[in-house]
VEXDREN-2710 file (C-alpha; in Angstrom, 1 decimal):
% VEXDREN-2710
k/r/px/py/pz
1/UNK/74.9/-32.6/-42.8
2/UNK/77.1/-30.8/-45.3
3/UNK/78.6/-27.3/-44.9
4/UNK/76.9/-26.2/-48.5
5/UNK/74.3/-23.8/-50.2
6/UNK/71.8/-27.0/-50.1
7/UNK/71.6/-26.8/-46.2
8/UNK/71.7/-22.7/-45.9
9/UNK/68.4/-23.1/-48.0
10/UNK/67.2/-25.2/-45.3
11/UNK/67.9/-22.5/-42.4
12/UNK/71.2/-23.7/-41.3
13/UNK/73.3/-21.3/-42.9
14/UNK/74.3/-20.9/-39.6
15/UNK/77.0/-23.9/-39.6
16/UNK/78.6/-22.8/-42.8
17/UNK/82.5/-22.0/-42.4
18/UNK/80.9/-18.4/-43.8
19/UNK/84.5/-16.9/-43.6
20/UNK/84.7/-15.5/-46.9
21/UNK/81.4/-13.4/-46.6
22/UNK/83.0/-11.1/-44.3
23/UNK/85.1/-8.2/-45.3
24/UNK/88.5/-9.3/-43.7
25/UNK/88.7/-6.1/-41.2
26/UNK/90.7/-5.8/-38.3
27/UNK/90.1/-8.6/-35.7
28/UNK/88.7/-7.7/-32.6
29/UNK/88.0/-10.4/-29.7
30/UNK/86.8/-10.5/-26.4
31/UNK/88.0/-13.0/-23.7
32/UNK/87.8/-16.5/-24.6
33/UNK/88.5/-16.2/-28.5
34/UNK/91.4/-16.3/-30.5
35/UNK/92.5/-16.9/-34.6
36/UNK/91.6/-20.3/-33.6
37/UNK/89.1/-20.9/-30.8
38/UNK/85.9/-19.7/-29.2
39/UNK/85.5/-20.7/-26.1
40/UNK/81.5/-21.0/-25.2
41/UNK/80.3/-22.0/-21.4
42/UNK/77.6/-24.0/-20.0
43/UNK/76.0/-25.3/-16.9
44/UNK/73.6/-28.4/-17.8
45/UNK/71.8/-30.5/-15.5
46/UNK/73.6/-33.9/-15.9
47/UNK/72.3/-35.3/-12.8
48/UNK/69.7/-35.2/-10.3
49/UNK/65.7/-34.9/-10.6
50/UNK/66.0/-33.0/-14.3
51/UNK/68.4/-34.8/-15.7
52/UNK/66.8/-36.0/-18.5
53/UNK/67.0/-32.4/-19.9
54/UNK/71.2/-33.4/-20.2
55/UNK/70.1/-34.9/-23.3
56/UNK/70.4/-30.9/-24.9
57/UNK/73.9/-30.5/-23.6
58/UNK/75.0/-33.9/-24.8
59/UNK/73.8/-33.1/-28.2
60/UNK/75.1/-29.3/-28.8
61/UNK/78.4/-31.0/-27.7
62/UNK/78.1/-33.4/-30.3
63/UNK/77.0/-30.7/-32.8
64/UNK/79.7/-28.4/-32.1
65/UNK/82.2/-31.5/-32.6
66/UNK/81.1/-31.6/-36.1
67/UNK/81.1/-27.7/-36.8
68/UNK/84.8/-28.4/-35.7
69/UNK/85.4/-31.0/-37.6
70/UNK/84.3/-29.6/-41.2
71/UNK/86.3/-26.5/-40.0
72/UNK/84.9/-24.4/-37.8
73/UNK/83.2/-21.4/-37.7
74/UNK/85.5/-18.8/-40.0
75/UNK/87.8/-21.2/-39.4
76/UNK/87.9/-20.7/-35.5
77/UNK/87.3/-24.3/-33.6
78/UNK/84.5/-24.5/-30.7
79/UNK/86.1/-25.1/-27.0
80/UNK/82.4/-25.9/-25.6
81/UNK/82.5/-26.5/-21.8
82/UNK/79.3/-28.0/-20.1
83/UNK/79.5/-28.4/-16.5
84/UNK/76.9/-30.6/-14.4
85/UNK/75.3/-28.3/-12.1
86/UNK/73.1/-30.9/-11.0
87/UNK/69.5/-28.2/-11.5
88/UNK/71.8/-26.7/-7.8
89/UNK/71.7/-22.5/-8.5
90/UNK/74.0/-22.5/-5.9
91/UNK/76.3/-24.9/-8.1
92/UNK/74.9/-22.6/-11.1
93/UNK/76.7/-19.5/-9.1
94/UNK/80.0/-22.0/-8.4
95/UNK/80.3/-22.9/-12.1
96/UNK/79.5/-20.2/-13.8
97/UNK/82.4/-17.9/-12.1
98/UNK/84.4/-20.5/-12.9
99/UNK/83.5/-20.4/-16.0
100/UNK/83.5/-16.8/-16.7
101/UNK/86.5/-15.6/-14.6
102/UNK/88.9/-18.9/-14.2
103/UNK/87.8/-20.5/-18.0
104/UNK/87.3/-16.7/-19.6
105/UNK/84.6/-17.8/-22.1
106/UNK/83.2/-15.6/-24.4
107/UNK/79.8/-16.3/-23.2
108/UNK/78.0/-18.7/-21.9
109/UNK/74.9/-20.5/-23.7
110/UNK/72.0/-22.5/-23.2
111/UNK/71.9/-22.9/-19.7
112/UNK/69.3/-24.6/-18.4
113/UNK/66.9/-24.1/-15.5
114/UNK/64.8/-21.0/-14.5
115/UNK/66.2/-20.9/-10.8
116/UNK/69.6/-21.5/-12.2
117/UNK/69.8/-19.2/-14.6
118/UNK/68.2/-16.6/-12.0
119/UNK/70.9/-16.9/-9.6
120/UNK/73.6/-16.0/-12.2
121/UNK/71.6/-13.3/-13.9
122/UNK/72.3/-10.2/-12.2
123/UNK/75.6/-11.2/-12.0
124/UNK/76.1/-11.8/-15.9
125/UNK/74.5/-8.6/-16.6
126/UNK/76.7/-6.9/-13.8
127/UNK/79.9/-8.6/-15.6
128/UNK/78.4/-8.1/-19.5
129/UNK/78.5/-11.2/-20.7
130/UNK/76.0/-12.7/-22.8
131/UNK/73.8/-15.4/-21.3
132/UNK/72.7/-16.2/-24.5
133/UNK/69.5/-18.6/-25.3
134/UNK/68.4/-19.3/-21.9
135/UNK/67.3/-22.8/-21.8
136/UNK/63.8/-21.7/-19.8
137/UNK/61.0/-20.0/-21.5
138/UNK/60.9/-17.7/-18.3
139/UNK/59.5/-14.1/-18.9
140/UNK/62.3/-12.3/-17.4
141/UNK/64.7/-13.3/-20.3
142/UNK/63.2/-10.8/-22.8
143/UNK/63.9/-7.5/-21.0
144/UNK/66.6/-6.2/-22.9
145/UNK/66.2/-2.6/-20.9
146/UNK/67.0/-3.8/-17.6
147/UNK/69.3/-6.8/-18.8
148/UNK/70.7/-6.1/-22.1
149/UNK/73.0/-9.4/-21.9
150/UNK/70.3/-12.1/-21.1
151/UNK/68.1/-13.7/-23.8
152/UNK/65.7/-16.4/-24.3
153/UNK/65.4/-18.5/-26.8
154/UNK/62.3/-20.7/-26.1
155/UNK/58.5/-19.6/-26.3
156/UNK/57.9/-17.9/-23.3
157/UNK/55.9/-20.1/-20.4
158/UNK/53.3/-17.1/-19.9
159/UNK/52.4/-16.9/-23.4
160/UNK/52.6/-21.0/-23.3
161/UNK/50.2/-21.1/-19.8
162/UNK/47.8/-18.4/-21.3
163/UNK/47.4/-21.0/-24.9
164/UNK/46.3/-24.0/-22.6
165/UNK/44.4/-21.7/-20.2
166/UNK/42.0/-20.8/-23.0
167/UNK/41.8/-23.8/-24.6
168/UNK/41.0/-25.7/-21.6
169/UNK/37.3/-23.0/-21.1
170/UNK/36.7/-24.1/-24.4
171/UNK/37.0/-27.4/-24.8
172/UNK/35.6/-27.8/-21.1
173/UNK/32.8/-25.9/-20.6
174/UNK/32.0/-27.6/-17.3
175/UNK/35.8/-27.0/-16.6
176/UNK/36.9/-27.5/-12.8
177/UNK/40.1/-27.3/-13.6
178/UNK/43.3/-28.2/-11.4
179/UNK/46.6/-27.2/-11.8
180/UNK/49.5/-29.0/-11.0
181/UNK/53.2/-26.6/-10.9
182/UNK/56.7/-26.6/-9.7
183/UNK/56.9/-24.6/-6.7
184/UNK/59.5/-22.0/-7.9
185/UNK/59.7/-19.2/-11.0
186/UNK/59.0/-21.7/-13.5
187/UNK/55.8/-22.8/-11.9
188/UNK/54.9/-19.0/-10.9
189/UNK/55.3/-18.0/-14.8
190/UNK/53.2/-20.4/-15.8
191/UNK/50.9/-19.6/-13.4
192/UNK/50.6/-15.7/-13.9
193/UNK/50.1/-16.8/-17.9
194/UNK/47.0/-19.2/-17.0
195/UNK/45.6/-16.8/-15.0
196/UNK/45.5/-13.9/-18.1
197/UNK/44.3/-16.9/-20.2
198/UNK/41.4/-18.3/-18.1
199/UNK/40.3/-14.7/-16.9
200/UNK/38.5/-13.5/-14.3
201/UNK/35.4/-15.7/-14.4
202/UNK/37.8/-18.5/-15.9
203/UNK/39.6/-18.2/-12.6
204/UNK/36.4/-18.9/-10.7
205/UNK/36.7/-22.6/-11.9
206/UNK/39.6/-23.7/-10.7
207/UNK/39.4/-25.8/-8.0
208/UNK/42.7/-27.0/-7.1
209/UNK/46.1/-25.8/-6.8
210/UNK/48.9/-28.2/-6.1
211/UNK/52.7/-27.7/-5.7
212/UNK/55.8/-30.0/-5.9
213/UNK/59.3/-29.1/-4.6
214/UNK/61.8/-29.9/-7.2
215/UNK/63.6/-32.4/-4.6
216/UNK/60.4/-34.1/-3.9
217/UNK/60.1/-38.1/-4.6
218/UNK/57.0/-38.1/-6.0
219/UNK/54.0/-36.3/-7.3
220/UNK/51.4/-39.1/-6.4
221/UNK/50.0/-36.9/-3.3
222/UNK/49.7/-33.9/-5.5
223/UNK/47.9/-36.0/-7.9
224/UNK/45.5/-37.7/-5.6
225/UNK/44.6/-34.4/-4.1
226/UNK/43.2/-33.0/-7.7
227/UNK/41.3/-36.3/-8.0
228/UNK/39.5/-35.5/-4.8
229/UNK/38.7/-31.9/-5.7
230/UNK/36.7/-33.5/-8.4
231/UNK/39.0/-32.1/-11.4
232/UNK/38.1/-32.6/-14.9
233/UNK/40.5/-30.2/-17.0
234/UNK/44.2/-30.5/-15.7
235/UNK/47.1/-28.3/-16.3
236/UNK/50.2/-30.3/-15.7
237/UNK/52.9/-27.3/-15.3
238/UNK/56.0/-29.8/-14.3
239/UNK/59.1/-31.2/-15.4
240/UNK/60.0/-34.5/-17.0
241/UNK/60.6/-36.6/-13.8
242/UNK/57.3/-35.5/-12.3
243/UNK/55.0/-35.1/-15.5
244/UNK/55.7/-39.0/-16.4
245/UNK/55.1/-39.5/-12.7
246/UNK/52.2/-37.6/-12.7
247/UNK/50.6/-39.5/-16.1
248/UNK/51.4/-42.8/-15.0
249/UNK/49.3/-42.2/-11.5
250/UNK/46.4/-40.7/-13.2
251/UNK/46.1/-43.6/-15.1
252/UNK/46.6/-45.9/-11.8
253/UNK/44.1/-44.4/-10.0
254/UNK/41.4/-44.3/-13.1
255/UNK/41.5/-40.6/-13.7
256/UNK/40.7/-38.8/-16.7
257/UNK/40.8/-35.4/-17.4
258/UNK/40.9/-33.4/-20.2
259/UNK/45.0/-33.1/-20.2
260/UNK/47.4/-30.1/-21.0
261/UNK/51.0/-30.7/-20.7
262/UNK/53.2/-28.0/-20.6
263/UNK/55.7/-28.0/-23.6
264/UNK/59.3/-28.4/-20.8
265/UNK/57.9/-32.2/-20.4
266/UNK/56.9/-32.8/-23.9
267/UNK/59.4/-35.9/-24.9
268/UNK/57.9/-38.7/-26.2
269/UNK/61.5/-40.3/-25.3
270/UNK/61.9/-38.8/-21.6
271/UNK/58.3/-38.7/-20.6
272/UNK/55.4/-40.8/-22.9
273/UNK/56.9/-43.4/-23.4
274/UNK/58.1/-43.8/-19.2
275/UNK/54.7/-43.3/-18.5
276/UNK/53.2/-45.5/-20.9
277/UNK/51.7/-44.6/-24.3
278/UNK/48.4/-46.2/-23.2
279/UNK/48.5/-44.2/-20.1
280/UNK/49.1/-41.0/-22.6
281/UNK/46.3/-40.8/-25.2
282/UNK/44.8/-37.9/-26.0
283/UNK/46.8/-35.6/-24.0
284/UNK/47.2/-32.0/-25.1
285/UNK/50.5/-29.7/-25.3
286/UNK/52.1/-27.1/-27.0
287/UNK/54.9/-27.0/-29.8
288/UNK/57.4/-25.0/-31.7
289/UNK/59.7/-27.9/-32.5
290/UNK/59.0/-30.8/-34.6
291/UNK/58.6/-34.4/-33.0
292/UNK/60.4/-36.8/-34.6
293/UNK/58.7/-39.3/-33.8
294/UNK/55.5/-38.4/-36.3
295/UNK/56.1/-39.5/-39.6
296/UNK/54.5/-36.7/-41.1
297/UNK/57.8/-35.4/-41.0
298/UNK/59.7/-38.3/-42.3
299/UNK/60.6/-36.9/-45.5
300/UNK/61.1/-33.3/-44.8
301/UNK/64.8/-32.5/-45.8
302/UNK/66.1/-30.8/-42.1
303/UNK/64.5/-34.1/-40.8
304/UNK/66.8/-36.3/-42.8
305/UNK/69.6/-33.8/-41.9
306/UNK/69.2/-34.2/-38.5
307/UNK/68.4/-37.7/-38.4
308/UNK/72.2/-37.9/-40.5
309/UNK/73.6/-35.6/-37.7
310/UNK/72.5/-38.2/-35.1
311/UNK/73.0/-41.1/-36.5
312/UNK/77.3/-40.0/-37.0
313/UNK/77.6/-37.6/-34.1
314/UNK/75.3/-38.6/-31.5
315/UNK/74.5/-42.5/-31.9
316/UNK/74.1/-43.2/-27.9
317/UNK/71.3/-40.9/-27.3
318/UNK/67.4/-41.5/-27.7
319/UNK/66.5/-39.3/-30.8
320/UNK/62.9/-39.4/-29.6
321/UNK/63.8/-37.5/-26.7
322/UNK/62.7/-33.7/-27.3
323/UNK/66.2/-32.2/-25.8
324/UNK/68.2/-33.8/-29.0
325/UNK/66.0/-31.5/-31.0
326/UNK/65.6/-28.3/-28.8
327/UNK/69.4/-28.8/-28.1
328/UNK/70.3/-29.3/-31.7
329/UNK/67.8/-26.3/-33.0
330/UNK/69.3/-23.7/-30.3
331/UNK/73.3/-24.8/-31.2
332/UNK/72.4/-24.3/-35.4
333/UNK/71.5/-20.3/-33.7
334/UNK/74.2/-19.8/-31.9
335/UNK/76.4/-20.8/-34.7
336/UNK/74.0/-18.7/-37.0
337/UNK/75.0/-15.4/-34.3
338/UNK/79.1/-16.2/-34.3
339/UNK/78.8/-16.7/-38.1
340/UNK/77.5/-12.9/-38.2
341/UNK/79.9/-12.0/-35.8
342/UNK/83.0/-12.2/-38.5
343/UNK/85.8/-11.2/-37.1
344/UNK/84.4/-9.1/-34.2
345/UNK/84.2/-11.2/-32.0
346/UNK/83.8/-9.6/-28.5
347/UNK/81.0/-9.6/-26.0
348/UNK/79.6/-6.7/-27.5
349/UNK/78.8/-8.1/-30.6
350/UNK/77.7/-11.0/-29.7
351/UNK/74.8/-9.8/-27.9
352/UNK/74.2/-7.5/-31.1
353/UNK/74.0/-10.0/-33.8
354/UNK/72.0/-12.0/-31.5
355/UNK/69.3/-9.2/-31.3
356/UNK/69.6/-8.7/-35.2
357/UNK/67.4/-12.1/-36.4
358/UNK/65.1/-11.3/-39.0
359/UNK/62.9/-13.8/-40.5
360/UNK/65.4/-16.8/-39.6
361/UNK/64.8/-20.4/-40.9
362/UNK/66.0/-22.8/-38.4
363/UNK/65.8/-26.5/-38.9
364/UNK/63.2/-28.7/-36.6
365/UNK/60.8/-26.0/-36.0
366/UNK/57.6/-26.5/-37.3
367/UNK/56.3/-24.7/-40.6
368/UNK/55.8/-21.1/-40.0
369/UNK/58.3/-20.7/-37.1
370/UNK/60.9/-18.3/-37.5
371/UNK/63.4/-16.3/-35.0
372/UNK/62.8/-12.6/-34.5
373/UNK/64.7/-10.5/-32.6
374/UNK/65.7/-6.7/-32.3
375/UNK/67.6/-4.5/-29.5
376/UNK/64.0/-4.4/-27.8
377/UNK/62.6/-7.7/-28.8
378/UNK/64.5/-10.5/-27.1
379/UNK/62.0/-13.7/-28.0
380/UNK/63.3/-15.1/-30.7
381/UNK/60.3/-17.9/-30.6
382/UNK/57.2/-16.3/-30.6
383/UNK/54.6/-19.0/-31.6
384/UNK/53.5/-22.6/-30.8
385/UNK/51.0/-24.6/-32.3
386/UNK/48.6/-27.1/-29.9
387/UNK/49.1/-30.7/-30.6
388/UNK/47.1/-34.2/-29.1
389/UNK/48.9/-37.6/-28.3
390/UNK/48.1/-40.4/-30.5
391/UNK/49.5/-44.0/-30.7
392/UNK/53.2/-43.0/-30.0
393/UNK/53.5/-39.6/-31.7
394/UNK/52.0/-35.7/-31.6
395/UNK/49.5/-34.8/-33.8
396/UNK/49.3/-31.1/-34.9
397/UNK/45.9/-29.4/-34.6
398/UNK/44.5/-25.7/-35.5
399/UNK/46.7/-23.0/-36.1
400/UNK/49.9/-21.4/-35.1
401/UNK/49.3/-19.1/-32.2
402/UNK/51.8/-16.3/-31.2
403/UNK/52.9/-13.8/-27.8
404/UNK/51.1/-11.0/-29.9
405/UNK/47.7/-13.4/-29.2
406/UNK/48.4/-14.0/-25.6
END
């Protein structure tokens, strides 16, 4: 990937060294910056049941390495610190003070988990510093009025649940539907978005609830206990550990319903391919990112960028698992927002350029996709498009659909 007109054209303006666009006036920072650094925080699962998802952190790391390395951004050098919080909010709460008050970062980005990031958020709003591109599609991270420093980045799971919901009734019309969920926000946000989707009378059909606990060992009750209820339409609201657990037991047992996935355990790497790409056929989820694994994209020029990217900066890791997209697509914004930021770079205007996207091209998301934001609008992503497992890769089917449809 080259720091060049050629690849702002593609989106990624964003990791320019865009220096000399900026009127040179006087420098103004906030803690954690200098003439030569920005220092950026992050709590990342590295370990325990949602690990896989360290695949993001690994690969913004590797990304910022080569901002760094072709100069920086206006020629200030990333100091990126990701801490394993192990998916623990109460090690979310330990690192990110840490982080904030020992380490002083400027903000801190991409943290993953919607029960981690809710223990800290109060607390970052109360202390005003951005918590900038949640990694959880969560609801709560688009209410600029009551937390001004907290923002998404991801399509939102309600929008997400209320997609599936509806295309569930009518690909189904016989639908007894089951649901499957993570017993926590994440799994409650979904919920409350399936529940707008199906309706009232929708809501009539389903016939089984089921919960996991994140520390659980397996899913296989939960999914033995839909099978019973006599489920044909499933809604698999669960993270990668327990959706590959959950596939690979339906196909045990001989079960086969109509299948929804929830886009959080979409990766081919981290998830189909564990379960078994016979196991996965013709199972249904929702995208905003492109899966490299379909070679419809093969050619596409912020394909071959990223596939460079990978290949230099971040050989060990799986490219077919989703994270080293998600993870690479979310790093290209944030550099995007500290580009804009010029030499003002404090807390306060962080949080501003963030909420001034307009129109924004960002490599790996699919055709059509681009980030909006304003100070009331704090969903950048706003659409996703349906896609069906076939052979080893996502196919893309009907149209894009959007929050404003939900």
């Amino acid at each position: 990937m080259q720091i060049n007109r050629r690849t702002a054209l593609l989106g990624a303006a964003a990791i320019g060294v865009a220096g000399t666009r900026h009127a040179r006036a006087a420098k103004n920072y906030g803690p954690g910056v200098t003439d030569t650094e920005i220092k950026i925080g992050q709590t990342m699962p590295y370990s325990g049941n949602a690990s896989a998802y360290g695949v993001a952190g690994r690969t913004q790391a590797a990304f910022f390495r080569m901002i760094n390395d072709q100069g920086g951004i206006n020629g200030r050098k990333i100091n990126f610190i990701s801490l394993d919080d192990g998916y623990s909010p109460p090690k979310t709460v330990e690192l990110t003070r840490q982080l904030v008050e020992r380490d002083q970062v400027l903000l801190m980005f991409y943290s993953l988990g919607t029960q981690t990031n809710t223990a800290i958020h109060k607390y970052m709003n109360q202390k005003k510093v951005p918590q900038l591109f949640v990694a959880t599609g969560a609801s709560k991270w688009g209410n600029p009025k009551a937390y001004p420093w907290t923002m998404g980045w991801s399509p939102d799971y309600h929008t997400e649940g209320a997609i599936h919901a509806r295309a569930i009734l009518e690909a189904v019309p016989d639908a007894k539907i089951g649901i499957l969920r993570q017993n926590d926000d994440m799994g409650n946000d979904y919920l409350d978005g399936i529940k707008e989707g199906l309706g009232a009378d929708g809501w009539k059909r389903v016939v089984a609830d089921a919960t996991y606990e994140v520390t659980d060992p397996t899913v296989d009750s939960q999914i033995l206990q839909l099978r019973n209820a006599g489920v044909n339409a499933f809604l698999n609201v669960s993270t990668p550990k327990f959706a590959a657990q959950a596939i690979k037991k339906a196909a045990e047992i001989g079960w086969k319903p109509k299948h929804h996935l929830m886009s959080v355990s979409a990766s081919v790497g981290a998830v189909l391919r564990p379960a078994g790409f016979e196991n996965a056929q013709g199972i249904v989820t929702a995208q905003y990112a492109k899966d490299v694994s379909d070679p419809a994209w093969a050619n596409a020029p912020d394909y071959k960028e990223w596939k460079a990217f990978m290949d230099k900066w971040n050989p060990t890791i799986n490219p077919f698992e989703g994270s080293s997209v998600t993870g690479y697509a979310s790093a290209v914004t944030l550099v995007h927002v500290l580009t804009q930021c010029g030499d003002d770079l404090t807390r306060e205007n962080v949080m501003k350029q963030a909420a001034s996207m307009h129109q924004l091209a960002i490599p790996m998301l699919l055709p059509g996709i681009k980030l909006n934001t304003s100070p009331t609008d704090y969903y950048p992503i706003q659409s996703v498009q349906l896609a069906r497992f076939e052979t080893d890769h996502w196919v893309l089917f009907g149209e894009l659909q959007s929050r404003d449809v939900a």
